[in-house]
Structures are given as structure tokens and as C-alpha cells.
Backbone and ligand atoms as CSV (ligand in chain L), in Angstrom:
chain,resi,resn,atom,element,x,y,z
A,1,UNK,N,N,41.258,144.293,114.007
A,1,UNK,CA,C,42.403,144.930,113.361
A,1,UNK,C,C,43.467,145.259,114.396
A,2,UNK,N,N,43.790,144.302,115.261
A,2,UNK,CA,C,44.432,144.965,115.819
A,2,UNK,C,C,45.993,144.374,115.973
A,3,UNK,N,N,46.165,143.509,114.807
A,3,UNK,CA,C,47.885,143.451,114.136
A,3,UNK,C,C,47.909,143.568,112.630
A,4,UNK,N,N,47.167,144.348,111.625
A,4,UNK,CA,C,47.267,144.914,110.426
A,4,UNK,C,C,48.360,144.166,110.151
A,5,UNK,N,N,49.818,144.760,110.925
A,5,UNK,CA,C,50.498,144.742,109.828
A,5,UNK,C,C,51.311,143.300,109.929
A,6,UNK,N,N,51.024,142.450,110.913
A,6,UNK,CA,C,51.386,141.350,110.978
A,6,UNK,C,C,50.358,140.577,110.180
A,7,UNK,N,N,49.031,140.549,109.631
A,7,UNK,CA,C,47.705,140.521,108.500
A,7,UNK,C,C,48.763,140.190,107.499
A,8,UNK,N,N,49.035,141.789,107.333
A,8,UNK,CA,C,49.171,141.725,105.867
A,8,UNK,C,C,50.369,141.290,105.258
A,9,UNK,N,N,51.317,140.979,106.448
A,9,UNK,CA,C,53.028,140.404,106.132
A,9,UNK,C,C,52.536,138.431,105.844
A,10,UNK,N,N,51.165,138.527,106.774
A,10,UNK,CA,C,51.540,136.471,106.589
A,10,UNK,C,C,51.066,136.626,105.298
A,11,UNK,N,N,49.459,137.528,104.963
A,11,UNK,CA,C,48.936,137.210,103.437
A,11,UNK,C,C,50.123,137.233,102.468
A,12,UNK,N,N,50.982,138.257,102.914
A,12,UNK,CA,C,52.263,138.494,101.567
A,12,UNK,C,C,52.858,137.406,101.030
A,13,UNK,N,N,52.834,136.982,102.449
A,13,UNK,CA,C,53.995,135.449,102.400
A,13,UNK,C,C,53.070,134.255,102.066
A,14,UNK,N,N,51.630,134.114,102.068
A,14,UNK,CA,C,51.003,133.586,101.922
A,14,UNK,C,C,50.766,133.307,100.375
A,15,UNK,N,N,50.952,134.917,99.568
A,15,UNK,CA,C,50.458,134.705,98.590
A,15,UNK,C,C,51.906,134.467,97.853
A,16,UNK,N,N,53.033,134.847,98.158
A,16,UNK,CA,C,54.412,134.491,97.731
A,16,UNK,C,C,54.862,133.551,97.497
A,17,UNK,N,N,54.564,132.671,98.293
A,17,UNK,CA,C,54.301,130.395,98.273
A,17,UNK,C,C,53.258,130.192,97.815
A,18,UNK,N,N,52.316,130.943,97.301
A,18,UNK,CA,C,51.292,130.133,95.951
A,18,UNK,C,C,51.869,130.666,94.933
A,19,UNK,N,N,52.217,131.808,94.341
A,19,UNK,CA,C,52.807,132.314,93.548
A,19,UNK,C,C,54.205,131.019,93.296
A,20,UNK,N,N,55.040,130.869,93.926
A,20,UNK,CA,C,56.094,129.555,93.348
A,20,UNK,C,C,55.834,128.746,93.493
A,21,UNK,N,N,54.891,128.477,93.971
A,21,UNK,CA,C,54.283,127.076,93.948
A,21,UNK,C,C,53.729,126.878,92.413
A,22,UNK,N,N,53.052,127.824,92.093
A,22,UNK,CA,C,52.365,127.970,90.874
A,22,UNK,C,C,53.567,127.782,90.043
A,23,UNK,N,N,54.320,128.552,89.945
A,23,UNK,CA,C,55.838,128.620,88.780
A,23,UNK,C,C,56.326,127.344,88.777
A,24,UNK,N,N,56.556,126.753,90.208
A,24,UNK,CA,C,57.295,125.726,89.838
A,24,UNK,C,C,56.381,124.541,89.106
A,25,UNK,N,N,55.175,124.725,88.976
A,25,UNK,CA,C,54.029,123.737,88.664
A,25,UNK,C,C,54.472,123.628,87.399
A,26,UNK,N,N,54.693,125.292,86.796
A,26,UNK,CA,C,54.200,125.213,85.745
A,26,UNK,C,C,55.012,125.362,84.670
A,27,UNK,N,N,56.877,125.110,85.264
A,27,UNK,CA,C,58.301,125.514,84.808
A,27,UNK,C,C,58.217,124.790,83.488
A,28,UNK,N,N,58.870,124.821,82.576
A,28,UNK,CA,C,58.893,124.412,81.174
A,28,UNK,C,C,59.540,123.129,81.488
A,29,UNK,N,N,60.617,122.786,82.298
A,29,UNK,CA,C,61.055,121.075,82.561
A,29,UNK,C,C,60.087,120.501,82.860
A,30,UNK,N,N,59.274,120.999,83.721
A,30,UNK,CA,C,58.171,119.879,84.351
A,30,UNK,C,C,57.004,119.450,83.437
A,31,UNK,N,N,56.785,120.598,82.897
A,31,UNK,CA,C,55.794,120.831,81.822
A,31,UNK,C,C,55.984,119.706,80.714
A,32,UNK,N,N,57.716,119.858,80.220
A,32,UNK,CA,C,57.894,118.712,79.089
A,32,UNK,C,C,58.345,117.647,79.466
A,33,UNK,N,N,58.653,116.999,80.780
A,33,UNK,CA,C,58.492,115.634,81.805
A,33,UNK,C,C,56.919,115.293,81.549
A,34,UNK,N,N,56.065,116.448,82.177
A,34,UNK,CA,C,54.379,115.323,82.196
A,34,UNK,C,C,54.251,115.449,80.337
A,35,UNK,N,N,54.550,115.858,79.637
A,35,UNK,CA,C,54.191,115.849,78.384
A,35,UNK,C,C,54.844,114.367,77.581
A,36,UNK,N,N,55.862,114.569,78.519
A,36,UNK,CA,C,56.626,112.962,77.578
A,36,UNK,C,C,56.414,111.834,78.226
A,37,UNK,N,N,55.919,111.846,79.290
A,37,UNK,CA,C,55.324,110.757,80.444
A,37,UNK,C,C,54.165,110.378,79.617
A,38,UNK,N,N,53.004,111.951,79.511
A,38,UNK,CA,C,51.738,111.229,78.915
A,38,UNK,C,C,52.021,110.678,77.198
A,39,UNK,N,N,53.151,111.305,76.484
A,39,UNK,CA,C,53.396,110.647,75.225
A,39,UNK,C,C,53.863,108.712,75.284
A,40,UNK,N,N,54.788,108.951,76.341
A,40,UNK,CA,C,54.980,107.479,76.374
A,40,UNK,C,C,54.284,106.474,76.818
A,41,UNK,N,N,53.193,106.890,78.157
A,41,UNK,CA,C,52.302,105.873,78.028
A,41,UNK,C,C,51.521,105.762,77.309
A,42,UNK,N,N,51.172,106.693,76.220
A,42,UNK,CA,C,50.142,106.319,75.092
A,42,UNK,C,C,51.109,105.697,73.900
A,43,UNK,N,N,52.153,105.385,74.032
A,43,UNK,CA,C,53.411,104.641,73.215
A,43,UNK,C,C,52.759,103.116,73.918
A,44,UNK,N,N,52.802,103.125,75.279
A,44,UNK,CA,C,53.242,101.875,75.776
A,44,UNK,C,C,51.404,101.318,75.783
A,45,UNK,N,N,50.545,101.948,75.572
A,45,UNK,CA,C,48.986,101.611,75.515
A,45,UNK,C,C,49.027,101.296,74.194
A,46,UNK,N,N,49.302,101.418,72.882
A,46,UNK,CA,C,48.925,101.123,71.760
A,46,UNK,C,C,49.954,99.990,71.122
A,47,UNK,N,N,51.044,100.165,71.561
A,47,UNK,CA,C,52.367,99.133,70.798
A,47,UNK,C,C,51.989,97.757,72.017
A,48,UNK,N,N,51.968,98.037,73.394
A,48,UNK,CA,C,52.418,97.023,74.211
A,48,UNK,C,C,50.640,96.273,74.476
A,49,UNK,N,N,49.505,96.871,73.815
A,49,UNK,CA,C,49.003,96.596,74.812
A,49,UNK,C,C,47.573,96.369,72.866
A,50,UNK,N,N,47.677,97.472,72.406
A,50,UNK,CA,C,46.673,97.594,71.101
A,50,UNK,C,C,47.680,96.518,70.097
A,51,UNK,N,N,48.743,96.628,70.013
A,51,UNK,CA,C,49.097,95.673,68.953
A,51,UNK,C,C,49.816,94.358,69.613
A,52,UNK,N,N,50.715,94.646,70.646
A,52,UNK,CA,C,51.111,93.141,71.298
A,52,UNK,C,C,50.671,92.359,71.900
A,53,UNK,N,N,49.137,92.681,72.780
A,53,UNK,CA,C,48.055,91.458,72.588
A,53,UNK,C,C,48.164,90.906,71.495
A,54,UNK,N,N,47.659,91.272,70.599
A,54,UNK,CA,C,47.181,90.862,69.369
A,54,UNK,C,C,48.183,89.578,68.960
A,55,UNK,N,N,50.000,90.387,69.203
A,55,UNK,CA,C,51.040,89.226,68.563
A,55,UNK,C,C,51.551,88.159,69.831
A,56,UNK,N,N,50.739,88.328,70.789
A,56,UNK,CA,C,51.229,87.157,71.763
A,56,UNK,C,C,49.603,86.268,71.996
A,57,UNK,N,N,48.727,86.467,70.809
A,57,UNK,CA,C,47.674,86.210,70.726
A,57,UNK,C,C,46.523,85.870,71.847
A,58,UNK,N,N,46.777,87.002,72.765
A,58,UNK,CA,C,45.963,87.652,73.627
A,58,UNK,C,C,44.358,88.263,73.000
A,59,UNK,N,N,44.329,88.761,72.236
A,59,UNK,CA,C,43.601,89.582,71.870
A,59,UNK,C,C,43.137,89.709,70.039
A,60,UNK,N,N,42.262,89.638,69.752
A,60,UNK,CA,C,41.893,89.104,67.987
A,60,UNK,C,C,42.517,90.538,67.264
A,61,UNK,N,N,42.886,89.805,66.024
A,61,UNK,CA,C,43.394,90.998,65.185
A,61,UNK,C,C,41.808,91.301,65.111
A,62,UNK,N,N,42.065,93.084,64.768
A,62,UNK,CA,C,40.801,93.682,63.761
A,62,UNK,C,C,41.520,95.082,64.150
A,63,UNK,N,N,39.989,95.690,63.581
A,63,UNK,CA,C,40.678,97.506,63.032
A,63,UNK,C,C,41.126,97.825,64.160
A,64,UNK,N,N,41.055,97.826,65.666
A,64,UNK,CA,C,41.642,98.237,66.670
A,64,UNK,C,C,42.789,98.383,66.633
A,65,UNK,N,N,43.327,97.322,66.023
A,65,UNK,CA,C,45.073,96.648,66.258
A,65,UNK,C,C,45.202,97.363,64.685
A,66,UNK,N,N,44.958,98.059,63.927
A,66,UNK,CA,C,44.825,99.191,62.808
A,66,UNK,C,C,45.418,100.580,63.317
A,67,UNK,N,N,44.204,100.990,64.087
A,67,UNK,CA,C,44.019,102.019,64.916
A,67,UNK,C,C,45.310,102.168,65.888
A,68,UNK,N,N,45.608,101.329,66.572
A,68,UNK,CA,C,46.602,101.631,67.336
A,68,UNK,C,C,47.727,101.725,66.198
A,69,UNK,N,N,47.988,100.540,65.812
A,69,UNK,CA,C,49.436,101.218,64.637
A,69,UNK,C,C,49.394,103.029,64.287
A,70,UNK,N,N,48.408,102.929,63.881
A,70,UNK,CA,C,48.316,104.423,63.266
A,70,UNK,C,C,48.343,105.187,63.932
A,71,UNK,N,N,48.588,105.386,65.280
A,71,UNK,CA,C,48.699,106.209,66.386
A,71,UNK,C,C,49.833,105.850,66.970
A,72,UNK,N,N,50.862,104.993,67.115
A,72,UNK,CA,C,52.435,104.751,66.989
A,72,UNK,C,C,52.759,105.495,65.867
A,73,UNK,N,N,52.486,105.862,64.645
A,73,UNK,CA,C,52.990,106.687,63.861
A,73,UNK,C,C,52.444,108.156,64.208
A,74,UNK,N,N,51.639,108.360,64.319
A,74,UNK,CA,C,51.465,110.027,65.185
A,74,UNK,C,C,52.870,110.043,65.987
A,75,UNK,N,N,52.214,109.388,67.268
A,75,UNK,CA,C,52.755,109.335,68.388
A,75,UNK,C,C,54.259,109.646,68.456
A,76,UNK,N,N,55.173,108.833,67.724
A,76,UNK,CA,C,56.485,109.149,66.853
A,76,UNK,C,C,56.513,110.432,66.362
A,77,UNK,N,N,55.976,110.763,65.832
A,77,UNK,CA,C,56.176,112.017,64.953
A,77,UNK,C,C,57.645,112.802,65.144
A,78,UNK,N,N,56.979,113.399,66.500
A,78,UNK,CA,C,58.091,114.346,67.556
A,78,UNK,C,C,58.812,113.589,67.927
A,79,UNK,N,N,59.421,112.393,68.480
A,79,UNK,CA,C,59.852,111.845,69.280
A,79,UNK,C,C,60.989,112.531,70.009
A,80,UNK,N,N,61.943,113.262,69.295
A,80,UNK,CA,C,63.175,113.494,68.926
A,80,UNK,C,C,62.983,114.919,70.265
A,81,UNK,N,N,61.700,115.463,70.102
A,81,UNK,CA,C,61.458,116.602,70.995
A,81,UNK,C,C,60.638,116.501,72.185
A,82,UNK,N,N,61.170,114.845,72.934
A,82,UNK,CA,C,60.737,115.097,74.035
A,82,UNK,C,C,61.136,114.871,74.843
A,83,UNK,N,N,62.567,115.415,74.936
A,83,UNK,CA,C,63.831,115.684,75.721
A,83,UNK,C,C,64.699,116.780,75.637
A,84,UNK,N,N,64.058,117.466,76.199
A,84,UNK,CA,C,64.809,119.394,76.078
A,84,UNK,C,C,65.175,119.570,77.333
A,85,UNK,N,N,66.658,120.368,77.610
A,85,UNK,CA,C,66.794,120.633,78.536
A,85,UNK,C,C,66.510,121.264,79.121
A,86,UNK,N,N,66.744,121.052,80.964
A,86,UNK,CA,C,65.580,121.322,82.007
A,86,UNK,C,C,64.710,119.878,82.452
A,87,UNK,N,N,64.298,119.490,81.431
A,87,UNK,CA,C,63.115,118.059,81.878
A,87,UNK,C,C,63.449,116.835,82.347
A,88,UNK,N,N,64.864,117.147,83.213
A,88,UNK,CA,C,65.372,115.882,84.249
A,88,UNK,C,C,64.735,116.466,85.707
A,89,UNK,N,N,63.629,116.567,85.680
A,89,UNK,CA,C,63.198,116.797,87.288
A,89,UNK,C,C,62.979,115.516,87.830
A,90,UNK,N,N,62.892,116.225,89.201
A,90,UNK,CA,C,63.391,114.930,90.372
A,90,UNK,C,C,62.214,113.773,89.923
A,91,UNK,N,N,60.970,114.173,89.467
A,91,UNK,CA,C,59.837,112.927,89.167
A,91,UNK,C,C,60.009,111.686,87.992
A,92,UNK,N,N,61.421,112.642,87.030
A,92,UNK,CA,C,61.795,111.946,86.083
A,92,UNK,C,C,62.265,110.764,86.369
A,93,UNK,N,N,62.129,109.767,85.309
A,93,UNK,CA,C,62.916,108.707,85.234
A,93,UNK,C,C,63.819,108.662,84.218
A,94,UNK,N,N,64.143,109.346,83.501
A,94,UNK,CA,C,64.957,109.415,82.446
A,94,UNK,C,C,66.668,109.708,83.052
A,95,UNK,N,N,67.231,109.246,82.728
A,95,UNK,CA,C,68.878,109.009,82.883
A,95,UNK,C,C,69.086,110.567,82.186
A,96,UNK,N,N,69.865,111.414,83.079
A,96,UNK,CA,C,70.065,113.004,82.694
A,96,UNK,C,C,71.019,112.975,81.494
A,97,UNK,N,N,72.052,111.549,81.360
A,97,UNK,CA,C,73.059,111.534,80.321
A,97,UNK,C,C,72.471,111.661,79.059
A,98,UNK,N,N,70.860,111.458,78.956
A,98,UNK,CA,C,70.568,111.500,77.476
A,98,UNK,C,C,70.353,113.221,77.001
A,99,UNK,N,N,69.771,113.879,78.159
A,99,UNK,CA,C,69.961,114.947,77.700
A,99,UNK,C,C,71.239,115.990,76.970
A,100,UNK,N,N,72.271,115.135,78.080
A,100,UNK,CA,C,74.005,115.712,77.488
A,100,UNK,C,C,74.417,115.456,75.955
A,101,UNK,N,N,73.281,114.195,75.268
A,101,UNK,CA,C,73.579,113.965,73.474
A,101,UNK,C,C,72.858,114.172,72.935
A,102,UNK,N,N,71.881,114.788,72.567
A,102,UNK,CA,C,71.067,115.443,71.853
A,102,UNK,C,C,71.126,114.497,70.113
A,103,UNK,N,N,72.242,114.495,69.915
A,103,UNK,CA,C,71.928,113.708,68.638
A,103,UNK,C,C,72.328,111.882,69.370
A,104,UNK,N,N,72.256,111.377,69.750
A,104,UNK,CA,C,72.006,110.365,70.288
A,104,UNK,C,C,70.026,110.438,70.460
A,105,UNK,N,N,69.723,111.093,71.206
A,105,UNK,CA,C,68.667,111.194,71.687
A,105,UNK,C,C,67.696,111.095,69.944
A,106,UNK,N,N,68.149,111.988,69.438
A,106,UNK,CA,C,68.025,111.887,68.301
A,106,UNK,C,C,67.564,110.728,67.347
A,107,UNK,N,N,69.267,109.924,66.772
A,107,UNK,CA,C,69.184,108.860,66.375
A,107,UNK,C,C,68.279,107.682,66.879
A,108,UNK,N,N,68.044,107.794,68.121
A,108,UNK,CA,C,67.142,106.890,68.666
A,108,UNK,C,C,65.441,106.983,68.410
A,109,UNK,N,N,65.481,108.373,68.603
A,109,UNK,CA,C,64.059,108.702,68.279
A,109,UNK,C,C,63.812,108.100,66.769
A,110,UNK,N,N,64.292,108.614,65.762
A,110,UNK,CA,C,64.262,108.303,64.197
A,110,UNK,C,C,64.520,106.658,64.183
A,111,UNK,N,N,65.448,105.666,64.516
A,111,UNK,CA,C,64.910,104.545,64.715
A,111,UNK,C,C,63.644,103.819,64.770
A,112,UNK,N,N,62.859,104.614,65.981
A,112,UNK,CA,C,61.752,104.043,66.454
A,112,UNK,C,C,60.279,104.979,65.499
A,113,UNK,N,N,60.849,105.838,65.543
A,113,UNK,CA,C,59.813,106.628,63.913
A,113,UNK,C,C,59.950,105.448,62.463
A,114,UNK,N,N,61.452,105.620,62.351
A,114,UNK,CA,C,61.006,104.579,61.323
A,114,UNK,C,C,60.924,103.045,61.614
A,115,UNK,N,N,60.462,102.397,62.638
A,115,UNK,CA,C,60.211,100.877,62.648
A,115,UNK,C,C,58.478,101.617,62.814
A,116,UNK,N,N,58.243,102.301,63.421
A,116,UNK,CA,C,56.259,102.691,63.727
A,116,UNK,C,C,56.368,102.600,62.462
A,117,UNK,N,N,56.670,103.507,61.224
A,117,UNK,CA,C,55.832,103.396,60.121
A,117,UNK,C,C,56.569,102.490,59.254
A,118,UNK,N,N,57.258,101.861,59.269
A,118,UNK,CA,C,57.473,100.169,58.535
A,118,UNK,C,C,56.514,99.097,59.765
A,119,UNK,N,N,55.658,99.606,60.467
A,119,UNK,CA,C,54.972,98.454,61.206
A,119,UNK,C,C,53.710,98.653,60.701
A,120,UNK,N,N,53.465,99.886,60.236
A,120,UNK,CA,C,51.938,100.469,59.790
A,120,UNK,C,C,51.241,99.219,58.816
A,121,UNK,N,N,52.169,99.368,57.523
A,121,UNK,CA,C,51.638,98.647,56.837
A,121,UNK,C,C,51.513,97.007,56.869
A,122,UNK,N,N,52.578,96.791,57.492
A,122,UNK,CA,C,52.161,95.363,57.802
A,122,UNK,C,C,51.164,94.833,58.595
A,123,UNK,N,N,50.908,95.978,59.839
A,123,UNK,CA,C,49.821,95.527,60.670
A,123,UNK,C,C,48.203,95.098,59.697
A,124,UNK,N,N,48.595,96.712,58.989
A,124,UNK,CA,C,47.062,96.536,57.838
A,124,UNK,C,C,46.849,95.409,57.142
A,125,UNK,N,N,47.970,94.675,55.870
A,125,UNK,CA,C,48.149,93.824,55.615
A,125,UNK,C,C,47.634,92.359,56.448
A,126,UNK,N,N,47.749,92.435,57.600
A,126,UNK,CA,C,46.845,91.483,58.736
A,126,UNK,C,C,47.949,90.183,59.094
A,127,UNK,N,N,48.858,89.999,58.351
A,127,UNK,CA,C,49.709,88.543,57.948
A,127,UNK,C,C,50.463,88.535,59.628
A,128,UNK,N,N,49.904,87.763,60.459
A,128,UNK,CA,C,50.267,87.520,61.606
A,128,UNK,C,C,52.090,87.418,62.410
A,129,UNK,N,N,52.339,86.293,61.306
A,129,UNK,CA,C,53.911,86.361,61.611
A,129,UNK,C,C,54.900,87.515,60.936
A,130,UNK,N,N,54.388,88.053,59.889
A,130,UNK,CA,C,54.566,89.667,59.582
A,130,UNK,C,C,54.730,90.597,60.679
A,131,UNK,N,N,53.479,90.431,61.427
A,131,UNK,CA,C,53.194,91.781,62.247
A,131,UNK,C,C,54.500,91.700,63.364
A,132,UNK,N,N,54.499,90.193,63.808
A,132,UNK,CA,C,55.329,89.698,65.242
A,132,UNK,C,C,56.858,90.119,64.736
A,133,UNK,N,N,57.046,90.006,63.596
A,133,UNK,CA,C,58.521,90.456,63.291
A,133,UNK,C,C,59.006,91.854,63.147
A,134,UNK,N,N,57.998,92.631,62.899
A,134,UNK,CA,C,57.703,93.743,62.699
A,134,UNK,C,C,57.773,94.666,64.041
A,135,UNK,N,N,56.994,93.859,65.162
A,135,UNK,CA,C,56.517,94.105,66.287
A,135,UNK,C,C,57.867,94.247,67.170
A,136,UNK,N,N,58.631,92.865,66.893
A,136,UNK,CA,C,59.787,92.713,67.418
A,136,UNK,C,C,60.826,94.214,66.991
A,137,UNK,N,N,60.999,94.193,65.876
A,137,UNK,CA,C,61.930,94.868,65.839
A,137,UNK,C,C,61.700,96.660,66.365
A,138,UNK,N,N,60.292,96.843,66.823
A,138,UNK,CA,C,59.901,98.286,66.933
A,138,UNK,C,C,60.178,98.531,68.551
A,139,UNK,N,N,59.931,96.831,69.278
A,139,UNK,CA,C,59.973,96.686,70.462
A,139,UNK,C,C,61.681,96.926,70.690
A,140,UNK,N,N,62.905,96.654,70.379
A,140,UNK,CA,C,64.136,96.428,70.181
A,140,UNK,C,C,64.298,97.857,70.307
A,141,UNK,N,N,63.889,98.420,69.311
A,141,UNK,CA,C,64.261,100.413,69.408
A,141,UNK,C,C,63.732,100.947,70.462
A,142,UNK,N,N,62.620,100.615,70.446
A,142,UNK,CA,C,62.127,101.382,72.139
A,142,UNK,C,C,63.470,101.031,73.137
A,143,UNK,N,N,63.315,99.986,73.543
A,143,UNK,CA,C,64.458,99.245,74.211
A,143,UNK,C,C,66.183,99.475,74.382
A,144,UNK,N,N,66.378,99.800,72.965
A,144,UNK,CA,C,67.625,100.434,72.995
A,144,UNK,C,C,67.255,101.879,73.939
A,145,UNK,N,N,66.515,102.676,73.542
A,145,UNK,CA,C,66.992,103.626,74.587
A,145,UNK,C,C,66.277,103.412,76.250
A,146,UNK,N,N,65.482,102.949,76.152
A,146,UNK,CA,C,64.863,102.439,77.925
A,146,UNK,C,C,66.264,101.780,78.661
A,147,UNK,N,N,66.767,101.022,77.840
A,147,UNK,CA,C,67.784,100.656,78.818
A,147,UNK,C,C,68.992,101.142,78.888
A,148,UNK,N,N,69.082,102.459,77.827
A,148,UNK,CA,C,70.448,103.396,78.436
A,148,UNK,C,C,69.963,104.462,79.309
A,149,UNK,N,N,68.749,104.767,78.966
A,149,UNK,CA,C,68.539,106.174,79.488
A,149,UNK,C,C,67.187,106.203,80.384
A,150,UNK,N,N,66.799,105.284,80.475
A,150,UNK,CA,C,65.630,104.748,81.428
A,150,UNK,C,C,66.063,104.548,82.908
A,151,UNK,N,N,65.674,105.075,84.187
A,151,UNK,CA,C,66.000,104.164,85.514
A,151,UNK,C,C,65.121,103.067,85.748
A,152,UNK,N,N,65.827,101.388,86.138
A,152,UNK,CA,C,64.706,100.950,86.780
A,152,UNK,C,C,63.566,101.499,87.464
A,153,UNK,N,N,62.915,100.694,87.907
A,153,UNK,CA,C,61.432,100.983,88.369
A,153,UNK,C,C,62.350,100.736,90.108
L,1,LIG,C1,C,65.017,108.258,73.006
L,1,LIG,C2,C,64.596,107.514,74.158
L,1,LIG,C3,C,63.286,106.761,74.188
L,1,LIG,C4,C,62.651,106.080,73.188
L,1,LIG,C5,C,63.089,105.908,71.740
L,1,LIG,C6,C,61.445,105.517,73.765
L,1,LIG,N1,N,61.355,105.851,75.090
L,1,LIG,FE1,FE,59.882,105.297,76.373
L,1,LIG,N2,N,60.795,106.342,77.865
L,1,LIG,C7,C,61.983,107.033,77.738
L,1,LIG,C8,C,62.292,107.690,78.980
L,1,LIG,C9,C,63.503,108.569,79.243
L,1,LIG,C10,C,61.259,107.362,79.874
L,1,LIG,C11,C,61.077,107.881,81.310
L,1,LIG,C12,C,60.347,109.220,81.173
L,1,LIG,C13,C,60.455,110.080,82.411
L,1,LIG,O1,O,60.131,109.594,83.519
L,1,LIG,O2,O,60.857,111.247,82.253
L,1,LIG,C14,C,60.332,106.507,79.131
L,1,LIG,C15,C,59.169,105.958,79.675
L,1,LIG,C16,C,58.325,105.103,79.008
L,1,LIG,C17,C,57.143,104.493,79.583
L,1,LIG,C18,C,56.642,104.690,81.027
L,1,LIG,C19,C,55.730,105.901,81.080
L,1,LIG,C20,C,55.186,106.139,82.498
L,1,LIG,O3,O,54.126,105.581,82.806
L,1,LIG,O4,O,55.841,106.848,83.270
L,1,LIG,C21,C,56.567,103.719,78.604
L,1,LIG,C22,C,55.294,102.890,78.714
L,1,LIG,C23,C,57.378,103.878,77.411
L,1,LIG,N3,N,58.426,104.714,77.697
L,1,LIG,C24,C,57.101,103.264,76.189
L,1,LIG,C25,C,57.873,103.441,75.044
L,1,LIG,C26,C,57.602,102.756,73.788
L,1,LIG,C27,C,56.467,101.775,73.549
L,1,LIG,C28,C,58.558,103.181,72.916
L,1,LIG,C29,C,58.746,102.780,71.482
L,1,LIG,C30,C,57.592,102.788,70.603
L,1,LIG,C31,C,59.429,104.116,73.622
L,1,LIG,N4,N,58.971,104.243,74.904
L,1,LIG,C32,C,60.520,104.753,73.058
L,1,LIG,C33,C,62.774,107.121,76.631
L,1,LIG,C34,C,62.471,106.601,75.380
């Protein structure tokens, strides 16, 4: 004990940088960045990967390629709410201009809500060149906004 109070000034400071470290972990931008990160790759696992095998005939239709449709329509649901401001942090890839239109951001989301569930039923239906047209046009809405508000890789 024989610098106490130099002890207890580093622990302070010690525990002061876990303390914001912690906050900034756990700030509501960052929070709804990893939330729309993990929404979109489970977008890009079921459309690009559960149903577009299937239409670049990679992969056999069956209930899988069901299953995934029906989880592009979950998945959609929110779309519209997973861009609130704050959630342009530096890890983002999202173009900050989409946050400045809110109903842009919007209209885009509802696009791609309604091509998921006009894709639902056709996927079920099974009719191959159905699905690919279907497929196409759900792929097109994603797309419209990836390439305004998306950064390259
Ligand atoms: C309204 C805009 C918008 C729509 C609609 C949209 N996305 Fe995205 N997407 C983004 C943005 C912005 C990012 C980058 C997210 C970030 O880094 O903050 C992204 C990222 C992604 C990623 C990369 C995720 C990762 O690993 O980091 C995939 C995959 C993806 N989107 C798939 C899709 C699919 C599939 C659709 C359509 C069913 C879709 N997105 C519709 C805006 C959109």
C-alpha cells in the first residue's frame, strides 16, 4: 500500500474505459447496424442462396425452397425499421443519404415486402419459370436500394 491513491486513480480510470467501452458496445446505432446486418444476411441466405439455387438450377426444388420463401416474408415484415437514426456507424455500409429520406427508405422497403409475398405463392405452386420471374423481380427491389444506398465492398 504504499501508492493507495495512485491504486485507486488507475482502477477509476480503469473502470471508466470499461464503462464506455461497454456504452459504446451497446449505443442504440450500433445495436440497430448489427440487427440489420444480421436481418440482411438472413435476406441474402434464403432469397440468394434457399430459393436462387433452386432458379439457376443449382439445387432441387422441395419444401426447403418453401421454407425459405416463407421466411423472406417474415424477414420483410419490418423492413421499413431497419434504418433509424444514429445506425450509420463507422462499421456500416449503408450510404448515410438513406437515412436523410425516411420515406424513400420506406417506399423501398414496401416494394420488396410486397414482391416476398407475391413470391410466396408461386414458390409453393412449384412452376419453375414462375418462380425465376418472380425471383427476378424481388431480386430488382433489393437492388434498387443496394445500389443507391449500399457502399461497394
Ligand atoms: C431499403 C434498403 C434496402 C433494401 C430494400 C434491401 N437492403 Fe440489403 N442492405 C441494405 C444496406 C444499407 C446494407 C448494408 C448494411 C450495413 O452495413 O449497415 C445491406 C446489406 C445487405 C447484405 C449484406 C449483409 C452483410 O453480410 O453485411 C445482404 C446479403 C443483403 N443486404 C441482402 C438483401 C436482400 C436479399 C434484399 C431483398 C430481399 C435486401 N437486402 C433489401 C439496404 C437494403
Amino acid at each position: 500500500m504504499r501508492h493507495p491513491i495512485k491504486h485507486r486513480l488507475a482502477w477509476s480510470i480503469a473502470g471508466i474505459l470499461t464503462t464506455a467501452a461497454l456504452v459504446a458496445a451497446a449505443s442504440p446505432g450500433q445495436t440497430a447496424f448489427e440487427h440489420r446486418r444480421d436481418v440482411m444476411k438472413q435476406l441474402g441466405a434464403n432469397f440468394y442462396l434457399g430459393v436462387g439455387r433452386v432458379v439457376k438450377g443449382r439445387a432441387a426444388y422441395g419444401p426447403d425452397t418453401v421454407t425459405a420463401a416463407e421466411a423472406l416474408v417474415d424477414l420483410t415484415a419490418a423492413l421499413d425499421t431497419l434504418f433509424p437514426p444514429g445506425s450509420d456507424v463507422p462499421d456500416s455500409k449503408m450510404k448515410r443519404q438513406l437515412l436523410a429520406d425516411p420515406a424513400k427508405s420506406a417506399a423501398l422497403a414496401a416494394a420488396v415486402r410486397a414482391d416476398a409475398t407475391a413470391l410466396l405463392p408461386v414458390v409453393r405452386g412449384g412452376d419453375k419459370a414462375a418462380i425465376a420471374a418472380s425471383y427476378k423481380s424481388l431480386s430488382d427491389s433489393c437492388e434498387a436500394c443496394h445500389s443507391q444506398f449500399r457502399q461497394e465492398e
